[in-house]
C-alpha positions as CSV (number, residue, x, y, z in Angstrom):
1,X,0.0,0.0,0.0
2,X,0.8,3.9,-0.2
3,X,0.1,5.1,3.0
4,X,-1.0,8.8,3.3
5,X,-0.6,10.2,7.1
6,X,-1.9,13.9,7.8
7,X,-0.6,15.3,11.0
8,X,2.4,13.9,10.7
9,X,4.6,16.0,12.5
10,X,1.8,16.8,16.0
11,X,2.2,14.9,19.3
12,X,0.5,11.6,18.1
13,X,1.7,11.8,13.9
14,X,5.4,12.3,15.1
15,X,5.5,9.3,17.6
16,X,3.0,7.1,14.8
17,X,4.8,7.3,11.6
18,X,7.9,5.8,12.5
19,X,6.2,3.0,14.1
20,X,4.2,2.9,10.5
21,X,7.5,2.8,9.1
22,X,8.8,0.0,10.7
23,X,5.5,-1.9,10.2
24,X,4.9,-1.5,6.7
25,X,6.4,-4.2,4.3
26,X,9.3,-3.4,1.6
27,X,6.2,-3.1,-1.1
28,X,4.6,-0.1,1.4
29,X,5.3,3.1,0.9
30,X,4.6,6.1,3.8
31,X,3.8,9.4,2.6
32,X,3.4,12.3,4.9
33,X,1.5,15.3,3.9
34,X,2.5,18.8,6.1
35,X,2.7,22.6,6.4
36,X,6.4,23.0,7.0
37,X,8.5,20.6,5.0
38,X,11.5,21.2,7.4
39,X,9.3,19.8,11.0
40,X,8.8,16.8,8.4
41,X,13.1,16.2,8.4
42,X,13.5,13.3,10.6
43,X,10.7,11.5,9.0
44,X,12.1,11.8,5.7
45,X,15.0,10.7,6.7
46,X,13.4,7.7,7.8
47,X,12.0,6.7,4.9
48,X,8.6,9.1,4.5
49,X,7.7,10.8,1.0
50,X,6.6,14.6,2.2
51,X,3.9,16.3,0.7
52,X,4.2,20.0,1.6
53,X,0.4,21.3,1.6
54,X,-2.4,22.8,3.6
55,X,-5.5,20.2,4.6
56,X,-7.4,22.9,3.7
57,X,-6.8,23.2,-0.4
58,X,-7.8,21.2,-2.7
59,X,-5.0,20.8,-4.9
60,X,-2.5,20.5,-2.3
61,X,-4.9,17.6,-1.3
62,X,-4.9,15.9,-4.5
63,X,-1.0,16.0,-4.9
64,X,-1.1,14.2,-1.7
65,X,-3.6,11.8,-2.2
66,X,-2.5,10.6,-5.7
67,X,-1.7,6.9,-5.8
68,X,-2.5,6.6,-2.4
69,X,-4.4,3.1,-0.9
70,X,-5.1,4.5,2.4
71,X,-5.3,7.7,4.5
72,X,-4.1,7.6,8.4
73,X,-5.9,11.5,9.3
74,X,-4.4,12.4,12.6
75,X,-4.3,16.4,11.7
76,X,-6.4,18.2,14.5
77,X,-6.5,21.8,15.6
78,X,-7.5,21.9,19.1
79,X,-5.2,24.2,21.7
80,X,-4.5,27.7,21.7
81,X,-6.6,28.1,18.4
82,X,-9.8,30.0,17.3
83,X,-13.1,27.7,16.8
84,X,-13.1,28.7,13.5
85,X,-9.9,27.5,12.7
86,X,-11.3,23.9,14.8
87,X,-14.1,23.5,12.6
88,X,-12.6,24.4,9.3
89,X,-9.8,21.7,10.3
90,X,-11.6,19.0,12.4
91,X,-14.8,19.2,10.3
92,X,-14.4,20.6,7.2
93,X,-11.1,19.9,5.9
94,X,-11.5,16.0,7.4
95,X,-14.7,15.6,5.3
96,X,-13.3,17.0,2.4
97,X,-10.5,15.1,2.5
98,X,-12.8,12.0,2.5
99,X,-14.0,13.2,-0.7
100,X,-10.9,13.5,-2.1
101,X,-10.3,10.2,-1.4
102,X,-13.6,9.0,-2.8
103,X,-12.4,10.7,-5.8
104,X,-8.8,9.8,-5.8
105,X,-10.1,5.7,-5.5
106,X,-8.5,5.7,-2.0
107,X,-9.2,2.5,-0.7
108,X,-9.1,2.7,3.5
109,X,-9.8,6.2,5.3
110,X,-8.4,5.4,9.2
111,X,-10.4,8.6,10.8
112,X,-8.8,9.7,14.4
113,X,-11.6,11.2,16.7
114,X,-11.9,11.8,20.2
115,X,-13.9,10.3,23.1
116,X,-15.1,13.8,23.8
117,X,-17.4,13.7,21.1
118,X,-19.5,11.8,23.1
119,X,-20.6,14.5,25.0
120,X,-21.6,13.7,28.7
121,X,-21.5,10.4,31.0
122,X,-24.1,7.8,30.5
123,X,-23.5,5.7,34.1
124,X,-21.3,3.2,32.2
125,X,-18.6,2.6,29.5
126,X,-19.0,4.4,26.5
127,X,-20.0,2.2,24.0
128,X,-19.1,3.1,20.1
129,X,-23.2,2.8,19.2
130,X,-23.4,5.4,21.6
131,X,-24.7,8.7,19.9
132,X,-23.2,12.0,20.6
133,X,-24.6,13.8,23.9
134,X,-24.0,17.3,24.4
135,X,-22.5,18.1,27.4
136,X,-19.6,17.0,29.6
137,X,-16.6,19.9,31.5
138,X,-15.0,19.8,27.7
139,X,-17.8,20.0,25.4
140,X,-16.9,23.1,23.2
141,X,-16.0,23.3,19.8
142,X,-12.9,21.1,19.6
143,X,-15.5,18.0,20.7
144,X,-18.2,19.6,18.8
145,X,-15.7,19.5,15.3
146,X,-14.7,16.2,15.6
147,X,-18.1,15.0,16.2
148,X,-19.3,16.9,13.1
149,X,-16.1,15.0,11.0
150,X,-17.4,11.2,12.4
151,X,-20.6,11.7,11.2
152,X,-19.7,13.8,7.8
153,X,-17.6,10.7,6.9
154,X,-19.7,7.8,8.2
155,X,-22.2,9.8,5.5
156,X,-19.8,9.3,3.2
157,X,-19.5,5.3,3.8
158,X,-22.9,5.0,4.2
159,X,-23.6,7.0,0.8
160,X,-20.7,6.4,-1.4
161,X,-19.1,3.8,0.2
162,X,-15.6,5.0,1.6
163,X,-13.9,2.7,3.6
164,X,-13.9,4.9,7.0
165,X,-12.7,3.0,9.9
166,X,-12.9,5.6,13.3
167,X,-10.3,5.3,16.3
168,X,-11.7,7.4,19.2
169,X,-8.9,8.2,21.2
170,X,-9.1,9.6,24.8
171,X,-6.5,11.4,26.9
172,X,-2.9,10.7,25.2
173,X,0.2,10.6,27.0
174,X,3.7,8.7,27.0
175,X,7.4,9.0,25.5
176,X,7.7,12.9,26.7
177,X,4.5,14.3,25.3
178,X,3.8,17.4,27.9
179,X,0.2,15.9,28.0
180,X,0.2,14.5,31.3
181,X,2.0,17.0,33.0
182,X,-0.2,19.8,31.7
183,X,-3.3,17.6,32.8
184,X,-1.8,18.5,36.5
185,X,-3.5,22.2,35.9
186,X,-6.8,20.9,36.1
187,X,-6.6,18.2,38.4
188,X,-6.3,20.0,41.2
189,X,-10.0,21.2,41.3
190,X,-11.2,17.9,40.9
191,X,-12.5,15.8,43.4
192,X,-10.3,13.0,44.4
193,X,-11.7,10.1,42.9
194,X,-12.7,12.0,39.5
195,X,-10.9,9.9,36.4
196,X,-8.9,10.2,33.2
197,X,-9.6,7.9,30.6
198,X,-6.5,7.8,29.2
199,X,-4.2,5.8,26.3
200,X,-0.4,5.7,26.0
201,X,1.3,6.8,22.6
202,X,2.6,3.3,22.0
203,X,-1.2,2.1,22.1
204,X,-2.2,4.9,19.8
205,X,-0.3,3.1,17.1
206,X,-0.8,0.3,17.9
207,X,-4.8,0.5,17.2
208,X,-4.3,2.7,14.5
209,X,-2.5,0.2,13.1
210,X,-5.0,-2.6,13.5
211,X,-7.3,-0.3,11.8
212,X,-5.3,0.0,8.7
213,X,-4.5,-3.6,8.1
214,X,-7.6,-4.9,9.7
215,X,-9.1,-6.8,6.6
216,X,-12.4,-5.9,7.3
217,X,-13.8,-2.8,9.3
218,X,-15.7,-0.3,7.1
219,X,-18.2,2.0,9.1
220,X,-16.6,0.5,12.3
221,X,-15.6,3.0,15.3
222,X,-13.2,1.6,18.2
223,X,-12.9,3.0,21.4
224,X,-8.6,2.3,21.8
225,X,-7.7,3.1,25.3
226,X,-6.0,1.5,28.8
227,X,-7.4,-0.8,31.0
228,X,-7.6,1.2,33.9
229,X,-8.3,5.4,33.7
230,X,-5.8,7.6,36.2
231,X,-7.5,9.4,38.7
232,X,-6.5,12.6,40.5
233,X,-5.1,11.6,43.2
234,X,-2.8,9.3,41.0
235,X,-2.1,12.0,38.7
236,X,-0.5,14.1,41.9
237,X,1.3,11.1,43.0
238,X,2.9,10.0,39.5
239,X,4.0,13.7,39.4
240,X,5.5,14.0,42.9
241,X,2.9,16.5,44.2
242,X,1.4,17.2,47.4
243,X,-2.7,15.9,47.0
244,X,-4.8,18.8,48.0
245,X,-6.4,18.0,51.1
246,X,-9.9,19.5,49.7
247,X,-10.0,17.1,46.8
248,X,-11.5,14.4,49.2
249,X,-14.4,16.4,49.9
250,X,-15.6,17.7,46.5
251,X,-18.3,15.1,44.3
252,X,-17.5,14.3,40.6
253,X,-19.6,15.4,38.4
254,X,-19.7,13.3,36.0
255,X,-18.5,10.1,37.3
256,X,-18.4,8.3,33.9
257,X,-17.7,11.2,31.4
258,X,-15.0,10.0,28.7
259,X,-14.7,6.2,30.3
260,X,-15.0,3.8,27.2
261,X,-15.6,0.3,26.7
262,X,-12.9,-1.2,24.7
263,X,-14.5,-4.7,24.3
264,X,-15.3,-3.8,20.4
265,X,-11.4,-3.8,19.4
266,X,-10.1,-6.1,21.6
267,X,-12.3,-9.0,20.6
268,X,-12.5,-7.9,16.9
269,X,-9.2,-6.7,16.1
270,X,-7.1,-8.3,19.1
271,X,-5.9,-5.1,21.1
272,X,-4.3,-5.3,24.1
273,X,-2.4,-2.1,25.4
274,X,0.8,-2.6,26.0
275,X,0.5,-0.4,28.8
276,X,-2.8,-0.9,30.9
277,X,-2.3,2.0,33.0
278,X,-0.3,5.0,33.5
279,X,1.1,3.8,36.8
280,X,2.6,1.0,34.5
281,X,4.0,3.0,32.1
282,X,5.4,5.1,34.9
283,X,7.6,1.6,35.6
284,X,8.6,0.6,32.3
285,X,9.7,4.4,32.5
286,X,8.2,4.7,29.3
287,X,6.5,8.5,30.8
């Protein structure tokens, strides 16, 4: 296959494509598609075609998808950027770019969302038949954009037929990404037994993986995340800080907002996080 990757060069793109890299067969090819060709140096050098282009034109689109099998789209605008700019990227260019590949004779679209589309808790795991609820501490327009981009391109399998297989990601962490430690700035006002559904980097790839290869998954969405969420308390511990002694008497309010059910992927595609918590990736020092 040629493999077209958007987002190459963010948090989760960087730390994917070289595992892509490593995966895909001498007859594979990896092409990355990015803003700044220069961020996109150390992939190239590991064997990634770069497509310099903007998500949001066309023709830079089609350059990119030419010859391509499949598309990995990890590209996401979500902090320190307008709405506008979330909607036109997380919405609009991601559905577009499904219609490019319709166009282009793409055969696989891997779509990377995020469990806060879900909206609010519903008392138990998240479930991926669940429909979007509005509501939930981070409902806004980053949640709101990538909802709009599930649905946009499930239209598009469900009309057309593109090949869109969803991985709905929650909170990612691992191998140095400042994540985690920026998660510390909330958790603080939380109450102490409030939870992060969370997924290490080196489980991002490997479910997006699966989803590429997988044989058969059209119109599928899998929840790919650890087998046990952090909580606030932990996160203070993991990071050396002092636990508020207020956090024990404050309620969550949302007790199961962003807690997924991962059954779908592991029994259908045979995930199993390498690292079912963050406490043991803490261990294997892999933070």
């Amino acid at each position: 296959m040629r493999i077209l990757v958007t987002g190459a060069t963010g948090e989760v793109g960087r730390r994917f494509v070289p595992r892509l890299l490593r995966r895909a067969s001498s007859r594979d090819t990896v092409r990355v598609v990015v803003r700044d060709e220069r961020r996109a140096g150390a992939l190239a050098a590991q064997g990634a075609e770069v497509v310099t282009g903007d998500l949001r034109d066309t023709t830079a689109v089609d350059r990119a998808l030419k010859g391509a099998d499949a598309v990995v789209n990890i590209a996401a605008a979500f902090r320190g950027v307008p709405d506008e700019e979330m909607w036109s990227v997380n919405r609009d260019a991601a559905v577009a770019l499904g219609r490019a590949a319709l166009r282009a004779g793409t055969a696989r679209f891997v779509q990377v969302s995020t469990n806060l589309a879900y909206g609010a808790g519903r008392g138990r795991p998240l479930t991926e038949d669940d429909p979007t609820v509005p509501g939930g501490q981070l409902w806004g327009a980053y949640a709101q954009s990538k909802a709009g981009a599930d649905e946009g391109l499930l239209a598009l399998h469900r009309a057309h037929g593109l090949d869109v297989r969803t991985a709905v990601l929650p909170f990612v962490y691992g191998e140095g990404d400042p994540h985690l430690a920026e998660a510390m700035g909330r958790a603080g006002g939380w109450a102490a037994t409030q939870r992060l559904a969370t997924v290490h980097h080196a489980d991002v790839a490997q479910g997006l993986l699966r989803l590429l290869y997988a044989s058969e998954a059209a119109g599928r969405r899998y929840n790919v995340g650890d087998d046990a969420p952090v909580t606030a308390v932990d996160l203070h511990r993991i990071h050396g800080v002092p636990v508020p002694p207020d956090l024990a008497g404050r309620t969550d309010p949302d007790p199961w907002y962003g807690q997924m059910s991962t059954l779908r992927i592991r029994d259908e595609l045979g995930f199993r996080p390498l690292y079912p918590s963050v406490w043991t990736a803490r261990d294997a020092g892999a933070l």
